[in-house]
C-alpha positions in Angstrom: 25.3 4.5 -3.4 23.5 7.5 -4.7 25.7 10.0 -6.4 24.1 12.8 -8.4 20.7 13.6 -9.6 20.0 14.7 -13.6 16.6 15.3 -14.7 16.0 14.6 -18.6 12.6 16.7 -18.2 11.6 17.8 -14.7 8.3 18.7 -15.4 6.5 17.7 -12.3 3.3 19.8 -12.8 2.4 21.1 -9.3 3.0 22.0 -6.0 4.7 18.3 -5.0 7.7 19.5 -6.2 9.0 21.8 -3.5 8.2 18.5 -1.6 12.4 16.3 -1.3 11.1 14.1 -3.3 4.9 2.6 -13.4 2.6 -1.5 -13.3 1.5 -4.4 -14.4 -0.8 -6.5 -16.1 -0.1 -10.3 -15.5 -1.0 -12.0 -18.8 1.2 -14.3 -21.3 4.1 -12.0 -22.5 4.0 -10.9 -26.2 6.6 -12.8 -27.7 9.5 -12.3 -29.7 11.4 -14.4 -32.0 14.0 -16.2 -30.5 17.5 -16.7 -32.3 19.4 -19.1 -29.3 17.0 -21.6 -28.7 19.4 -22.8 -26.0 19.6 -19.7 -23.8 16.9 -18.7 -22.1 17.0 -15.2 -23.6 14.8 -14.4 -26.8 15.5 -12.3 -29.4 14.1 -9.5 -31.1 14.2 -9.3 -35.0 16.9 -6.5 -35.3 19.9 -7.9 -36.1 23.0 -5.7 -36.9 21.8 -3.8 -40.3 24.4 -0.9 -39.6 28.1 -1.3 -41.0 30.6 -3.2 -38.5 32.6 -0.6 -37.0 30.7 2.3 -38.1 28.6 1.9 -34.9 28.7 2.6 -31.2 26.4 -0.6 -30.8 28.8 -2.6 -33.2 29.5 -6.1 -32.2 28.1 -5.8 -28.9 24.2 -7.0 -27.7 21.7 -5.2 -25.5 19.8 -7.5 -23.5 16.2 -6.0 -22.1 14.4 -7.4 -19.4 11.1 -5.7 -18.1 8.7 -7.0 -15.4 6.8 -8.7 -18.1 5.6 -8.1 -21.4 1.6 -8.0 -21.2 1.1 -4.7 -19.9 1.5 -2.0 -23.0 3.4 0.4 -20.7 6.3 -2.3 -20.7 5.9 -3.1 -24.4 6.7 0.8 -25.0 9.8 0.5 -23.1 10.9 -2.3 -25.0 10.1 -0.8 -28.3 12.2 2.4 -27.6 15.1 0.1 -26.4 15.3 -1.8 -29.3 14.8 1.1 -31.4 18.0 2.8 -30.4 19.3 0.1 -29.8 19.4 -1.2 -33.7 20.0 2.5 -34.8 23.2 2.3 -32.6 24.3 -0.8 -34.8 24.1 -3.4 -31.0 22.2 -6.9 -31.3 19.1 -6.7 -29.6 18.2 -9.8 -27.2 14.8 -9.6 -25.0 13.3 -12.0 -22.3 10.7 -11.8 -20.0 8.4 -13.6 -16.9 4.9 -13.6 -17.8 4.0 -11.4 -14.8 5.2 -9.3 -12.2 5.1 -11.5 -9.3 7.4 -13.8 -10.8 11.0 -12.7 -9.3 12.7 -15.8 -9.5 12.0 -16.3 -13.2 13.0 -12.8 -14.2 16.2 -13.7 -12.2 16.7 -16.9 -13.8 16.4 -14.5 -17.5 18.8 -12.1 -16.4 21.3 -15.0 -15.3 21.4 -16.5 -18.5 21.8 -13.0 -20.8 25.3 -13.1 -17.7 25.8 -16.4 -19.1 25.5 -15.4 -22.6 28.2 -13.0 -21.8 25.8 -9.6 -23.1 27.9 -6.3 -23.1 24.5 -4.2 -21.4 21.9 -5.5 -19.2 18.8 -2.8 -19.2 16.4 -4.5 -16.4 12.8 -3.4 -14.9 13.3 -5.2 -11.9 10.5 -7.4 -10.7 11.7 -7.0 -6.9 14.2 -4.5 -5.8 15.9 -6.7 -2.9 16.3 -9.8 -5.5 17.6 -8.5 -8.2 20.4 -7.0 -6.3 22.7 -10.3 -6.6 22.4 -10.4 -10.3 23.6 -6.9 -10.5 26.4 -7.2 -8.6 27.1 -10.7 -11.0 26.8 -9.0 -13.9 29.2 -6.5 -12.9 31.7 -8.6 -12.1 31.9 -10.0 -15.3 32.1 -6.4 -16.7 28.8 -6.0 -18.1 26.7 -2.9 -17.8 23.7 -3.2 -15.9 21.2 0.2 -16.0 17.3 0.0 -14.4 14.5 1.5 -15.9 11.1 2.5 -14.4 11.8 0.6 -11.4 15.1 1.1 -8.9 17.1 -1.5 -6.6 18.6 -1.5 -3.4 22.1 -0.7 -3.1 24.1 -2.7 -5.6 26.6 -2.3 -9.0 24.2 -0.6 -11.0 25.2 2.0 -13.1 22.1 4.1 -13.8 18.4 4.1 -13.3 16.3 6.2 -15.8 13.0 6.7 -14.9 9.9 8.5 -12.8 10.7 10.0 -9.3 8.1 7.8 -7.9 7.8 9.6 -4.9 7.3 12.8 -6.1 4.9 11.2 -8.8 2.8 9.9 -6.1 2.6 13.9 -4.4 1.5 14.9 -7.6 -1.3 12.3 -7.5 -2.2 14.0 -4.1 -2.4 17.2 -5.1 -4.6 16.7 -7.9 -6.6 15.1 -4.9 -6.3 17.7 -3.1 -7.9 19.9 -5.6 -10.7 17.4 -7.1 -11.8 15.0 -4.0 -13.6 15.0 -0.7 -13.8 12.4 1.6 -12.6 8.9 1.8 -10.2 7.3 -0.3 -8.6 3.2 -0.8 -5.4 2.9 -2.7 -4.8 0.0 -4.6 -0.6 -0.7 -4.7 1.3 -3.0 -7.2 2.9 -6.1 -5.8 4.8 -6.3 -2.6 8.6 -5.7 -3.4 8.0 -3.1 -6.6 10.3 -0.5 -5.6 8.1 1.8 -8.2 4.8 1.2 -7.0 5.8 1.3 -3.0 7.0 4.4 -4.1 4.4 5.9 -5.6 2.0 4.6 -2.9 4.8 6.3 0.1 4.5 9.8 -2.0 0.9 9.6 -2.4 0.1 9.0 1.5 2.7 11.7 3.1 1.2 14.1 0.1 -1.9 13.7 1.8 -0.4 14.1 5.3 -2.1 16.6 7.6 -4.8 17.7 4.4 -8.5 17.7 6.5 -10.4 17.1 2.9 -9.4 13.5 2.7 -9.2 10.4 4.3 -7.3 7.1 3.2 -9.4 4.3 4.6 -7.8 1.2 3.0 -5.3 -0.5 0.4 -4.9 -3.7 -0.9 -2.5 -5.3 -3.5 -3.6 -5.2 -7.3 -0.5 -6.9 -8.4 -0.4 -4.8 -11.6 -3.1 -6.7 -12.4 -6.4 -5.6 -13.9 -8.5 -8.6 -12.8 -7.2 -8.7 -9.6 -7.7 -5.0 -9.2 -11.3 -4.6 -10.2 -12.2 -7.7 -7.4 -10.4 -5.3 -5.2 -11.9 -2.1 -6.0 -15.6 -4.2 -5.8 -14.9 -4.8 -2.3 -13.6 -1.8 -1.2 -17.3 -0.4 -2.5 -18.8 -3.1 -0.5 -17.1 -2.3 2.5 -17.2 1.4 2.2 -20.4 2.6 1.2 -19.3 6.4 1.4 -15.7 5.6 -0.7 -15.2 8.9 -2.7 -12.3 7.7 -4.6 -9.6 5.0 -5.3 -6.3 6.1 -6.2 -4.3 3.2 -8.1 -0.3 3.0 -8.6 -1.0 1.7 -12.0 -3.2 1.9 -14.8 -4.1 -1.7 -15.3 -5.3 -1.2 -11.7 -6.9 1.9 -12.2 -8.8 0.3 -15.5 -9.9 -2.6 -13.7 -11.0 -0.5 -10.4 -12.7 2.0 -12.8 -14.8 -1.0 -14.4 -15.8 -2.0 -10.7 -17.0 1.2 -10.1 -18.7 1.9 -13.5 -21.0 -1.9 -12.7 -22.3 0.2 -9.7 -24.1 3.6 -9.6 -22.3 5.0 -7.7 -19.8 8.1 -8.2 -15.9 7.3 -7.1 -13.4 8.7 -8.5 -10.7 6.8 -10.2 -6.6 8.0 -10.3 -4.3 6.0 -12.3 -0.8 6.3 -12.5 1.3 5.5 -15.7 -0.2 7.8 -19.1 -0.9 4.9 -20.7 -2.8 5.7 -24.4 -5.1 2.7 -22.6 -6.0 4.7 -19.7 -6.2 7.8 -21.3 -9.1 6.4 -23.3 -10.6 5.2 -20.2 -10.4 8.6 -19.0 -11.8 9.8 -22.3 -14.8 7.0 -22.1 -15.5 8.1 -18.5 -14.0 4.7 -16.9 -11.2 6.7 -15.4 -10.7 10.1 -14.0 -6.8 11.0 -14.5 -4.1 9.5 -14.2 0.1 10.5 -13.6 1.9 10.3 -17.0 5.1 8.7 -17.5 7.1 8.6 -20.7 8.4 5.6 -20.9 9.8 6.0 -24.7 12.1 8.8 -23.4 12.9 5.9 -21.0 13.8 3.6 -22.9 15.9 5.6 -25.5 17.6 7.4 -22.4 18.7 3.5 -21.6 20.6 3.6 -24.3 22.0 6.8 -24.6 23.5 6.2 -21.7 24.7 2.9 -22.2 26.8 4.2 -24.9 27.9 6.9 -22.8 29.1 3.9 -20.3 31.3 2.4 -22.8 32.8 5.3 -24.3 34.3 5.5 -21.0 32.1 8.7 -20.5 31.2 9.7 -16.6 27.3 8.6 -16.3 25.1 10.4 -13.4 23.8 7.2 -11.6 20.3 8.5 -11.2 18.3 10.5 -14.0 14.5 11.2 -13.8 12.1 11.9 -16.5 9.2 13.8 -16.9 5.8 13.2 -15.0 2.5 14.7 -15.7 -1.0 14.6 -14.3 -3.3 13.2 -17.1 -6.9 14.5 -17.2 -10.0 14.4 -19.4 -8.7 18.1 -20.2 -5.5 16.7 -22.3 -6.3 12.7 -22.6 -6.3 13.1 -26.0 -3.1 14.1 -26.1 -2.2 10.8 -24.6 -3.5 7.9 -26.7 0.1 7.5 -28.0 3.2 6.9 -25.9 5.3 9.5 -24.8 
């Protein structure tokens, strides 16, 4: 399925790159003014201000469908996405489940933007086995389906802009490498987020073989910072000598960083996701670092290529952005999105 590989930026920071080599926050989504009441898509407030015809976008509709909508990281996809989206003269429709465990509901949105007969489907898939089907649907009826942030298994896609997941999570390890000693927990997304496994997969076999650290533990945060900080509290419970907790999100990484900052005791805290939220954490001493993604780039990228798509323009199927390691040396460069 794979064909070839083009990096937007490849700036992956350190020494994980000779190796071959975001998350979620489960709240009410933000929501967005719906124009078709009877399809269960809602709809931005774009509308079609560019002259018909004039436009790559004109007379067709984008429909966006993240993980969820309560985590700020998927908010600033959407944003960029509907951005160029509207510049590009398309209708902008957007749906989503209220949290990241919820793969059938996500489904059941993306089946009714098919139904709706949407020229481009741009999905952050919830779980990347489920949401093969509806790609493969959506195909069929000649619509354009690209992924964002988070891949699927082999299916009718054609494009997924985002992280190299992997190689983020080796660039999480080596800033390990060089700032912790001793034992560490991980806390993963949800089981089936083809991002987060990722993430967690690069992270462990950066660590392979490297005498300075131990992984002791992991547990599900479900993208969620609630569920997260409970998790990091008993990790601390159970591992009285923990030296740090490496999460594959930064609503995790927020929440285990408040778990730790209700104790007195010094664990380090490694987030992944360069959200402006968790670099003020880093800045306010809840969090240590975490691995930037841009998911603006992302989201505009999306696009871009969706255009490409229907110009009849070759596409490269898989194109990876830039990723960063986040400290409290260059946090404050990061209280916007990139």
């Amino acid at each position: 399925m794979r064909k070839k590989m083009v990096s937007v930026v490849l700036v992956l920071a350190m020494a994980v790159c000779m190796m071959s080599g975001c998350g979620t926050k489960e709240e009410p989504a933000t929501p967005v003014e719906t124009k078709e009441p009877a399809a269960e898509a809602e709809t931005g407030d774009s509308g079609q201000e560019a002259a018909e015809g004039e436009l790559p976008g004109a007379g067709k509709t984008i429909a966006f469908v993240p993980k969820q909508l309560g985590n700020p990281y998927f908010v600033a996809v959407r944003d960029a996405v509907e951005e160029a989206a509207v510049t590009n003269g398309f209708e902008f429709k957007c749906n989503a489940p209220d949290s990241s465990i919820e793969v059938d509901k996500q489904i059941s949105i993306c089946e009714a933007f098919i139904a709706e007969g949407v020229d481009v489907l741009i999905v952050i898939p919830n779980d990347a086995t489920a949401i093969v089907d509806v790609i493969n649907s959506a195909s069929e009826k000649g619509i354009a389906v690209l992924l964002v942030d988070s891949g699927a298994d082999e299916s009718n896609y054609i494009s997924y802009i985002g992280t190299d997941n992997y190689a983020g999570g080796g660039v999480a390890a080596e800033w390990f490498k060089e700032n912790v000693s001793g034992k560490v927990a991980i806390i993963d997304g949800a089981a089936g987020n083809a991002a987060t496994t990722a993430r967690y997969k690069g992270f462990v076999d950066g660590l392979e073989g490297f005498d300075g650290i131990e992984i002791l533990t992991s547990d599900y945060g479900n993208g969620d910072m609630g569920t997260s900080m409970t998790v990091a509290e008993n990790f601390l419970t159970t591992y009285p000598d923990l030296a740090a907790i490496f999460c594959c999100d930064d609503q995790m990484a927020q929440g285990a960083g408040q778990a730790v900052a209700a104790t007195d005791r010094d664990v380090i805290v490694c987030g992944f996701d360069g959200s402006p939220e968790g670099a003020q954490a880093i800045l306010d001493g809840v969090m240590d670092a975490t691995i930037a993604q841009t998911p603006r780039i992302m989201g505009t990228t999306a696009v871009e290529y969706a255009i490409k798509y229907l110009n009849g323009e070759e596409v490269d199927q898989i194109i990876y952005t830039d990723c960063q390691v986040v400290s409290a040396d260059n946090a404050s460069d990061y209280l916007e999105w990139h």
